[in-house]
KELUMMAR-883876 format. One record per residue (C-alpha): residue in one letter; x negated, y negated, z. Coordinates in nm, 4 decimals. Layout:
// KELUMMAR-883876
<r><r>A</r><px>X</px><py>Y</py><pz>Z</pz></r>
...
***
This chain:
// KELUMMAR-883876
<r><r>X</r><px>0.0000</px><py>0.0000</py><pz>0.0000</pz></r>
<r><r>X</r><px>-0.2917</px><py>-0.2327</py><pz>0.0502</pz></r>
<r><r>X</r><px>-0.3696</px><py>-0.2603</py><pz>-0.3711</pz></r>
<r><r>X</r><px>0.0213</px><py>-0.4114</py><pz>-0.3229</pz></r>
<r><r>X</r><px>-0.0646</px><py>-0.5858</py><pz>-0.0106</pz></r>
<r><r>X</r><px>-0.3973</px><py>-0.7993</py><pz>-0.0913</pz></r>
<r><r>X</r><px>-0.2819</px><py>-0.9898</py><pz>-0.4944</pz></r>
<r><r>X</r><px>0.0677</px><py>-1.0710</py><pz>-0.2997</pz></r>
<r><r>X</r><px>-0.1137</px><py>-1.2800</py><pz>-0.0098</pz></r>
<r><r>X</r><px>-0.3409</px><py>-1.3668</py><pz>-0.2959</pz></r>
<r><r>X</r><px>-0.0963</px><py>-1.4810</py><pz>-0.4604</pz></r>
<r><r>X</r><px>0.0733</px><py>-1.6633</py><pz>-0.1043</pz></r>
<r><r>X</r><px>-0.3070</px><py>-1.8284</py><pz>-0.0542</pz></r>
<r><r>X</r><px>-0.3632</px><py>-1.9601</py><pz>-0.3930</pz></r>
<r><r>X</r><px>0.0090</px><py>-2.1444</py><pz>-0.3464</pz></r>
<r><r>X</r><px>-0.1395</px><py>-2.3315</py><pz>0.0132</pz></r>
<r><r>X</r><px>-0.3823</px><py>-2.5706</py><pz>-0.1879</pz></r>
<r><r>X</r><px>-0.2721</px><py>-2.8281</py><pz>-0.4447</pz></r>
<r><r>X</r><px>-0.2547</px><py>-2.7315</py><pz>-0.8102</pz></r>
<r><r>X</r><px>-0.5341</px><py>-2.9620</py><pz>-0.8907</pz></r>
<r><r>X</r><px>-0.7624</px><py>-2.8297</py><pz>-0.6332</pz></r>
<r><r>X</r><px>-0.7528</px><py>-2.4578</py><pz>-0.6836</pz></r>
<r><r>X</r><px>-1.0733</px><py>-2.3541</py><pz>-0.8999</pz></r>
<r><r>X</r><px>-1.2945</px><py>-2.2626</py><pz>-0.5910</pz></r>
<r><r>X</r><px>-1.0425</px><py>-2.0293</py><pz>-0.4421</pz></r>
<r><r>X</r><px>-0.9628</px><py>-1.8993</py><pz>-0.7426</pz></r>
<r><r>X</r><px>-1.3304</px><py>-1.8245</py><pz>-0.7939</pz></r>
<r><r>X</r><px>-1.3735</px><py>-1.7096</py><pz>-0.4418</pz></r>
<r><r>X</r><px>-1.0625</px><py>-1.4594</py><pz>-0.4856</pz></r>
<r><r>X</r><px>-1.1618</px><py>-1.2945</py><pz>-0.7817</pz></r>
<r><r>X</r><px>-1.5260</px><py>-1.2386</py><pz>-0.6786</pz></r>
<r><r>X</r><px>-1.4057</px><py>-1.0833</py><pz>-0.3692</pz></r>
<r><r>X</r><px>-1.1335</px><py>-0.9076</py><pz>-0.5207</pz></r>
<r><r>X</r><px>-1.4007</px><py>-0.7627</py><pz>-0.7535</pz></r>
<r><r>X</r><px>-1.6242</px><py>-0.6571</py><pz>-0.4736</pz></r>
<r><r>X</r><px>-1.3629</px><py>-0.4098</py><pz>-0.3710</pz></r>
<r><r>X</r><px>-1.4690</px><py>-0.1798</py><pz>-0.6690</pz></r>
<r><r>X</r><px>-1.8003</px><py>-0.1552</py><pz>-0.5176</pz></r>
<r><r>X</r><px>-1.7648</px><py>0.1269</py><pz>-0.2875</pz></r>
<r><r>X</r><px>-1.5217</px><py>0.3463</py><pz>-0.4512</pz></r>
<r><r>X</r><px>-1.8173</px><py>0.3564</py><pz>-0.7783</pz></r>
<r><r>X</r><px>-2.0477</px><py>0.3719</py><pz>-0.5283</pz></r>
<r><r>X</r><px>-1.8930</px><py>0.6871</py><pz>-0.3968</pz></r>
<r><r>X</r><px>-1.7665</px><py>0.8277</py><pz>-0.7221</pz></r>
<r><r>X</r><px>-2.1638</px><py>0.7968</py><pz>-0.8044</pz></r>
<r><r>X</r><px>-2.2784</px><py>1.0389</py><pz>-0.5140</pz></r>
<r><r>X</r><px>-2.3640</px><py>1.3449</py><pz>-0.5964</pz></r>
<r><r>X</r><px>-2.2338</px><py>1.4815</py><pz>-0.2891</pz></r>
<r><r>X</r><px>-1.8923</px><py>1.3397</py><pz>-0.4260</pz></r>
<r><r>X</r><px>-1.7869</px><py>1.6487</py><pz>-0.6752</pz></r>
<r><r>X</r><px>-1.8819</px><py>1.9512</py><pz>-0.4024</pz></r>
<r><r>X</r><px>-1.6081</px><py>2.1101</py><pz>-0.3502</pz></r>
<r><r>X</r><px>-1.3375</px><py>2.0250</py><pz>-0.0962</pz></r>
<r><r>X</r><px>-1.0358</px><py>2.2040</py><pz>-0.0075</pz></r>
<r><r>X</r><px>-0.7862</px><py>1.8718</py><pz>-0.0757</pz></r>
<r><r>X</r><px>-0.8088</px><py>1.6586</py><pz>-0.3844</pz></r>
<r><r>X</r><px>-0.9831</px><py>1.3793</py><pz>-0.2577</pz></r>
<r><r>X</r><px>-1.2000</px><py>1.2915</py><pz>-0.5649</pz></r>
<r><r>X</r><px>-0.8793</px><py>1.3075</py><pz>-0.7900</pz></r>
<r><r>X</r><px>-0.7323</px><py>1.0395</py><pz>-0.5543</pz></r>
<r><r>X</r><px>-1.0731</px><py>0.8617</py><pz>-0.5373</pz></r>
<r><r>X</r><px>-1.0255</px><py>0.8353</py><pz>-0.9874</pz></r>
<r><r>X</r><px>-0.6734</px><py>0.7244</py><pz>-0.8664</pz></r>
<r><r>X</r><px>-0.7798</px><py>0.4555</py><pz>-0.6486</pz></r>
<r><r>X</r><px>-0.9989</px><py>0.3292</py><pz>-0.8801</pz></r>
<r><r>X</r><px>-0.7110</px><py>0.2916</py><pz>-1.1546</pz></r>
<r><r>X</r><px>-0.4918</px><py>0.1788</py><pz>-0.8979</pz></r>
<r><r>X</r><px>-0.7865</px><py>-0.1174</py><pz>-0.7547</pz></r>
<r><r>X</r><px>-0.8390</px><py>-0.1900</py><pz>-1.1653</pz></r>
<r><r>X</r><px>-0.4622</px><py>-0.2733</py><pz>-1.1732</pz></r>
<r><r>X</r><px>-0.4519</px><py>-0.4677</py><pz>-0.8329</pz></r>
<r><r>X</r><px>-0.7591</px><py>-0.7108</py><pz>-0.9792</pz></r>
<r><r>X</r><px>-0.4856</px><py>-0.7619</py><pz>-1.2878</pz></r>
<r><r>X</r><px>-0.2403</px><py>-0.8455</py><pz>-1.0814</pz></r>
<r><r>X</r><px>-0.4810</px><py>-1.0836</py><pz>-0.8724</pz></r>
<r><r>X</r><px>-0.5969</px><py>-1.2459</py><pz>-1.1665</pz></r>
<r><r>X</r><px>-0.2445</px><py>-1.2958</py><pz>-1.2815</pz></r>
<r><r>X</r><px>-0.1100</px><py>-1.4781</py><pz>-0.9660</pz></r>
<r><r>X</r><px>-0.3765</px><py>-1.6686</py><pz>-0.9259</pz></r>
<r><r>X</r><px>-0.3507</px><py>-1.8548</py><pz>-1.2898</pz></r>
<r><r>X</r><px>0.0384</px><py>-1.8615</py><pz>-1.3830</pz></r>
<r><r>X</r><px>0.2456</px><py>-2.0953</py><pz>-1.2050</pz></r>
<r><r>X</r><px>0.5392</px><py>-1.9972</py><pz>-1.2144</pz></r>
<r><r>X</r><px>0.4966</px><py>-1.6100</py><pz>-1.2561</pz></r>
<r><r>X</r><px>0.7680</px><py>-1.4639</py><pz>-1.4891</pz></r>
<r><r>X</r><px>1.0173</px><py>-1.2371</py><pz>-1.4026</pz></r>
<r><r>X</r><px>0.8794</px><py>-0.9401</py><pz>-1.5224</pz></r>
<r><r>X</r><px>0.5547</px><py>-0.9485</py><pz>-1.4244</pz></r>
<r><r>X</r><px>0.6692</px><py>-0.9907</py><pz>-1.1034</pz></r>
<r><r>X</r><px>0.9164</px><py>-0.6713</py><pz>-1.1551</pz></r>
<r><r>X</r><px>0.5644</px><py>-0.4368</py><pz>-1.2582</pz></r>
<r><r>X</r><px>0.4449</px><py>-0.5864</py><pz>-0.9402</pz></r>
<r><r>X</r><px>0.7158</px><py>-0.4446</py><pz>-0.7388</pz></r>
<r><r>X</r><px>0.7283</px><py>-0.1118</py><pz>-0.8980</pz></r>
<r><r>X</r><px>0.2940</px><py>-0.1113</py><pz>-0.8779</pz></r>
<r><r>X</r><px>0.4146</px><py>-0.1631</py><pz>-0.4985</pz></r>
<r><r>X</r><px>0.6177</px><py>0.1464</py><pz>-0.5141</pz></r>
<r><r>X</r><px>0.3426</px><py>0.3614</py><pz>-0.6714</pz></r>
<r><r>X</r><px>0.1103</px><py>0.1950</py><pz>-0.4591</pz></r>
<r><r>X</r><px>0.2855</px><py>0.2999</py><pz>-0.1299</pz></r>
<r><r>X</r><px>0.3694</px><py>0.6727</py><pz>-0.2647</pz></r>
<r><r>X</r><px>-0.0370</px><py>0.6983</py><pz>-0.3046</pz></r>
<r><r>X</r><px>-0.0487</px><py>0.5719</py><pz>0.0504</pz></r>
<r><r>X</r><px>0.1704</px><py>0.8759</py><pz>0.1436</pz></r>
<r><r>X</r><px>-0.0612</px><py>1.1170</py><pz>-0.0848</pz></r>
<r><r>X</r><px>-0.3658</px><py>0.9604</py><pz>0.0791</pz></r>
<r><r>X</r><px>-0.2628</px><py>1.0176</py><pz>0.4338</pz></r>
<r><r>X</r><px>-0.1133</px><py>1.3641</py><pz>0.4009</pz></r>
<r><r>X</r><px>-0.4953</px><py>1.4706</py><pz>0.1669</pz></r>
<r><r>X</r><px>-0.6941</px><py>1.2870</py><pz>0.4575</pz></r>
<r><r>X</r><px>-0.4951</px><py>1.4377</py><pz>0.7459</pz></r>
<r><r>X</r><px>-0.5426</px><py>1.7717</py><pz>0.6081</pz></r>
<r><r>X</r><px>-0.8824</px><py>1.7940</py><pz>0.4662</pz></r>
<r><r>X</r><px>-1.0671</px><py>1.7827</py><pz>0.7966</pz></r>
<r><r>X</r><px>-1.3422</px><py>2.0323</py><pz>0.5856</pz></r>
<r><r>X</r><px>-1.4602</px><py>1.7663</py><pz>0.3901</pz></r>
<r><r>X</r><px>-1.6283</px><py>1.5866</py><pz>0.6550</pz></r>
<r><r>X</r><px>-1.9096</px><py>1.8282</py><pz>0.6035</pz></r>
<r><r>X</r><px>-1.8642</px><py>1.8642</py><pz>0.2614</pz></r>
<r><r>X</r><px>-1.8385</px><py>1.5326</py><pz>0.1392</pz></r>
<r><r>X</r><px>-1.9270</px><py>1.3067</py><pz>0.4417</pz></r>
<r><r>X</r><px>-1.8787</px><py>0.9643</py><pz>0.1896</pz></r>
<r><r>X</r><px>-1.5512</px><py>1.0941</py><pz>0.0540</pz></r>
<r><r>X</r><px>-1.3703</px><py>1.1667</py><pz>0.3690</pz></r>
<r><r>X</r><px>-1.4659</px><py>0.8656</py><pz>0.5334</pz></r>
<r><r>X</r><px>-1.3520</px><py>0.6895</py><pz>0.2168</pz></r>
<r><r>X</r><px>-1.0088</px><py>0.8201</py><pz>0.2294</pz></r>
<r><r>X</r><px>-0.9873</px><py>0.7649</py><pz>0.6070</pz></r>
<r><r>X</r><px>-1.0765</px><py>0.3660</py><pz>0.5522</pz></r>
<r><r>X</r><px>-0.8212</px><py>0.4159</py><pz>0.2583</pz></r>
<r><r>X</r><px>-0.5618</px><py>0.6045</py><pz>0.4550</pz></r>
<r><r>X</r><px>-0.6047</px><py>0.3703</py><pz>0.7418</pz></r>
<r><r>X</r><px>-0.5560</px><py>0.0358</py><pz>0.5001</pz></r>
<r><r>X</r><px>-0.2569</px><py>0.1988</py><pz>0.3633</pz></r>
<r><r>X</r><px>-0.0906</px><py>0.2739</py><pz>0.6754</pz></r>
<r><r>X</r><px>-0.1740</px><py>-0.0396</py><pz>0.8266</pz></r>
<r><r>X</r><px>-0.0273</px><py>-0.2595</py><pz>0.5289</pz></r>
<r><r>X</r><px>0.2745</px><py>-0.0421</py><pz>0.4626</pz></r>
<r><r>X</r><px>0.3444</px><py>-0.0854</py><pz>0.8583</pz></r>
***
């Protein structure tokens, strides 16, 4: 729920400063909105990352990525159009539903894949900060 969560207060933030004064946080958004792909390739680049483990956590991992890819759209979008049209805002919302039934996916994977803490130390621990965001935002 938190790739639903973060470009709606983006969106929220960017509408608090005057609409001739909102280059730098515009800037400062989409470089940290960026930075959130860092980890996730960082992980997906571990070796360690493809051993096996007993849930699917490097299929969700590919699907987080997509879904992160789609949230930095969505930034980018509500931080430039003023207003946002109807439809775009309608993909947001159902991106929001998708985005909370991975939540779900994520939790139930991470809850039961207690095994791939030894296996794949990065991965678990990536789908526990992931699981924990999600269940956080979504609450």
């Amino acid at each position: 729920m938190w790739y639903y969560c973060w470009p709606h207060s983006v969106y929220h933030l960017i509408r608090w400063f005057p609409k001739t004064n909102r280059l730098k946080i515009r800037i400062v958004v989409t470089i940290f909105t960026c930075a959130l792909l860092a980890p996730q390739f960082f992980v997906l680049t571990r070796e360690q990352s493809t051993r096996y483990c007993g849930q699917q956590l490097f299929d969700l991992l590919v699907a987080s990525i997509v879904f992160t890819f789609c949230m930095i759209g969505f930034t980018f979008l509500f931080a430039l159009m003023d207003p946002v049209p109807r439809e775009v805002k309608l993909a947001f919302h159902v991106f929001g539903l998708a985005s909370f039934v991975l939540g779900l996916i994520y939790t139930v994977q991470t809850a039961t894949g207690e095994e791939c803490r030894n296996n794949t130390p990065e991965l678990y621990y990536l789908s526990l900060a992931f699981t924990i965001m999600a269940m956080v935002t979504a609450g």
